[in-house]
N, C-alpha and C positions, 0 to 999 in steps of 0.2 A: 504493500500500500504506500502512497509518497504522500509529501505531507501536506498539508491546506492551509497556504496562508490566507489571511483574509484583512483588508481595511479598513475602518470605520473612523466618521470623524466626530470630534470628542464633543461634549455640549457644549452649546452658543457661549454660555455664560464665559467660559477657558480656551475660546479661541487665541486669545493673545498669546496665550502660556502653553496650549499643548497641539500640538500638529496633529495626531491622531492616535487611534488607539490599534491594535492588531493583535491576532490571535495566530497560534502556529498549532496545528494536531496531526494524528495520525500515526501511523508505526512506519520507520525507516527500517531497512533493510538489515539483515541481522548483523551483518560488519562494513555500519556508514563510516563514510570516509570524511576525513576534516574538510570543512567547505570553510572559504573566508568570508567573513561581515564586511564590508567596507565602509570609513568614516564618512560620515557626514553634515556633517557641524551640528547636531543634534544629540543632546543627551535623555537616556532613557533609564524608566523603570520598566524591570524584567520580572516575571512572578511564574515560577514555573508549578502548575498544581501535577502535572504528570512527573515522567523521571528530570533531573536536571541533564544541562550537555555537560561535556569534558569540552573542556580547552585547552590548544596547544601552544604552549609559553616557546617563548626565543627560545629558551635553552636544549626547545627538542623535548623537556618533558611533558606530561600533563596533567591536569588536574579536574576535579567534579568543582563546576558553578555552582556560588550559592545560587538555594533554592527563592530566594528573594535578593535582588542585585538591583544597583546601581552603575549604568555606562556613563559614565562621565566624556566629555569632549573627547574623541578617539583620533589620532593625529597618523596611524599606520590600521590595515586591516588585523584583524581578527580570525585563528581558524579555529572551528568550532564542532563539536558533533553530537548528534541528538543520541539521549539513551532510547529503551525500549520500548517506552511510551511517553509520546511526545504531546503536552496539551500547556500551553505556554499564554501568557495574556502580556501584551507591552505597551506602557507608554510611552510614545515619542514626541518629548517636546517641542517649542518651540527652540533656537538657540540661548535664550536669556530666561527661559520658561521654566527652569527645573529653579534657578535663583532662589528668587521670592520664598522656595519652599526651604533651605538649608541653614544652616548658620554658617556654612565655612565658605568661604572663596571659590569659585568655581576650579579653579587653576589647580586647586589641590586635590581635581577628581580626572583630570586629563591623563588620557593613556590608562586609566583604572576602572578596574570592576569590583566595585563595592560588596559585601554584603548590608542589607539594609540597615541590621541592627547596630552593626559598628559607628553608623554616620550620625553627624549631631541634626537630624532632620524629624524630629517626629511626625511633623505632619508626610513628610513621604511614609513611614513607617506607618502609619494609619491607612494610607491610603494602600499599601503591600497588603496590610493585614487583612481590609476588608476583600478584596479579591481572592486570597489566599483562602480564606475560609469558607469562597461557595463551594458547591459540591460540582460546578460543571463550568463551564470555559461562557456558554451564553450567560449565567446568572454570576459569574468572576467580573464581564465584562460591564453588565449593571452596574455593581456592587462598585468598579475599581471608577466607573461616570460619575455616580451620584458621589464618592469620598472626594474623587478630584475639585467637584463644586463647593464642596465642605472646605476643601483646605486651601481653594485658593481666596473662599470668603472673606477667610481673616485673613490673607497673607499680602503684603506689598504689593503697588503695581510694578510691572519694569518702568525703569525710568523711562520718561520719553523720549530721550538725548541717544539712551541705546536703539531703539526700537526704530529711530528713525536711520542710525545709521546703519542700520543691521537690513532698514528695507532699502538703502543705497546701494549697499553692497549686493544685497540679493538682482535688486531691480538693474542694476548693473552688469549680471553675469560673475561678480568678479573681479572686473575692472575698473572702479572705480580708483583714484587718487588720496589718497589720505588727504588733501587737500580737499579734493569734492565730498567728502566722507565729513570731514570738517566744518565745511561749507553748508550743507544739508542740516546737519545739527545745530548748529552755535557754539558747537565746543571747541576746545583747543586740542590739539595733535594726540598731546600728554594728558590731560583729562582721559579720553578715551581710550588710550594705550591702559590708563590704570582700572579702568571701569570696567574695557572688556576683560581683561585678568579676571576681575572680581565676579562679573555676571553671567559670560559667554563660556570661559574659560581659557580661551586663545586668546591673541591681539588681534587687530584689527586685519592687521595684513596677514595673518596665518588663518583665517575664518576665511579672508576672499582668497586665498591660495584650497581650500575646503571646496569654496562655492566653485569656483572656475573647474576644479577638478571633478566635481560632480556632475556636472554641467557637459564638461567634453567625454565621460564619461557615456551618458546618455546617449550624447550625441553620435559616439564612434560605434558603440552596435550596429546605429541603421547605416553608418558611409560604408561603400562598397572599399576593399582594398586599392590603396594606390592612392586615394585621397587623403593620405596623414598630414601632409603638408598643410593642403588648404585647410583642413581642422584646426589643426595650430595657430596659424594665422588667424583665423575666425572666431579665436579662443581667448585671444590675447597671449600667445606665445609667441617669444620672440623668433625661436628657429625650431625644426623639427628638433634638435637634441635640446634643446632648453622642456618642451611640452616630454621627451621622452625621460628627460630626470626628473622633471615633477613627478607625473603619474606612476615614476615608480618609486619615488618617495611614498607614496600614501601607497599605491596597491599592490606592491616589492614586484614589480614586472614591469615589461616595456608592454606598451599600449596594445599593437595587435598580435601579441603572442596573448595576454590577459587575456582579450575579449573570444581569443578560439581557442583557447585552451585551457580557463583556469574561469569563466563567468558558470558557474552550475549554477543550478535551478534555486540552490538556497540564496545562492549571493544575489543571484535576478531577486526574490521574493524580496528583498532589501533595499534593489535599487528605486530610486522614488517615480511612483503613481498617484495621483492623488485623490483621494479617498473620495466616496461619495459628496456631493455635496457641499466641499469644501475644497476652495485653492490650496495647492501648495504652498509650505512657510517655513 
């Protein structure tokens, strides 16, 4: 059986703060093989009510996921492999969306996977708990709607100094200037150098190096072979080898060996569609 992701988008009330919600089930094959997650300027709460995955660290070893986790700002992919039964529920924020909920810096959850209980986040941990406790992935995914509305009730807006410059960069591609970035907010260079640290958890220019990579990402599945250049160029890359050490900065591969050799079906379920109803954010 292979597995059923699914999207949904989160209620009206937490559009600012959460991108969407998603579900992953089904039984993988009896020796699944690590698939990579790939970043995407998005952090997430993870809540597995089935088996948790194993993840495969640098070092070649691995390890069983907490069963409730936090992905913090993820700046390289991730490989990953589902146990024997797989019924998983995810929040995916907005970039500045999981903030409001933590007490600590964003900066200090980049490149980590949390488990819930160690973080100084209660209201995330409320809202793990309630999902954690339905007895099924439809009544997880109620349960994880209705806490989200709970905890961003009382919880801070984003500022709107980030939120503008975060729709620069997006609305941008990428390529926007710290200057135009600037410019669009009212802030100074170094204000928002120290805010995205605090909110986003990247800088400003390592979030639009995220965006553009996602972006050419998308794009390079549908270009037929032989068109890498023009993608570059289109992308904001300087030359084909500048777009070739990006993208393997973040996906540890050159561009079209990645896309036909190493995009499997879990890392597709990752790359972004946007959910019923709602734009992507």
């Amino acid at each position: 059986m292979s597995l059923h992701y699914e999207e949904y988008a989160p209620p009206r009330a937490v559009r600012d703060t959460v991108s969407r919600l998603w579900t992953l089930s089904g039984t993988p094959p009896a020796s699944p093989r690590f698939e990579l997650i790939l970043p995407d300027g998005r952090p997430e709460l993870v809540v597995h009510l089935g088996d948790a995955f194993r993840q495969r660290l640098a070092t070649g070893a691995t390890r069983v996921q907490p069963r409730r986790m936090v992905v913090g700002q993820m700046t390289g992919g991730v490989a990953i492999a589902p146990g024997r039964r797989v019924a998983t529920i995810g929040v995916r924020f907005t970039p500045a969306g999981l903030a409001p909920l933590c007490r600590v810096p964003q900066s200090a959850l980049v490149d980590k996977i949390a488990d819930v209980a160690t973080l100084e986040a209660p209201l995330v941990q409320a809202i793990a708990a309630a999902a954690a406790a339905a007895p099924a992935l439809d009544a997880a995914l109620a349960a994880a709607r209705a806490a989200l509305v709970r905890a961003f009730a009382g919880a801070a807006p984003i500022d709107p100094r980030i939120a503008r410059a975060l729709a620069c960069i997006t609305g941008r591609d990428g390529m926007a200037t710290m200057a135009e970035i600037a410019d669009a907010t009212g802030a100074t260079s170094r204000w928002l150098e120290r805010h995205f640290l605090r909110d986003v958890g990247v800088s400003p220019k390592r979030f639009s190096r995220l965006v553009r990579f996602r972006r050419v990402l998308a794009a390079l599945e549908a270009a037929p072979p032989g068109g890498d250049v023009a993608l570059a160029l289109d992308h904001g890359f300087y030359d084909q080898a500048h777009f070739i050490a990006e993208f393997r900065a973040f996906a540890g591969d050159a561009p079209r060996r990645f896309v036909e050799q190493r995009l499997t079906a879990l890392t597709r379920h990752f790359v972004d569609r946007p959910p019923p109803g709602h734009a992507l954010s």
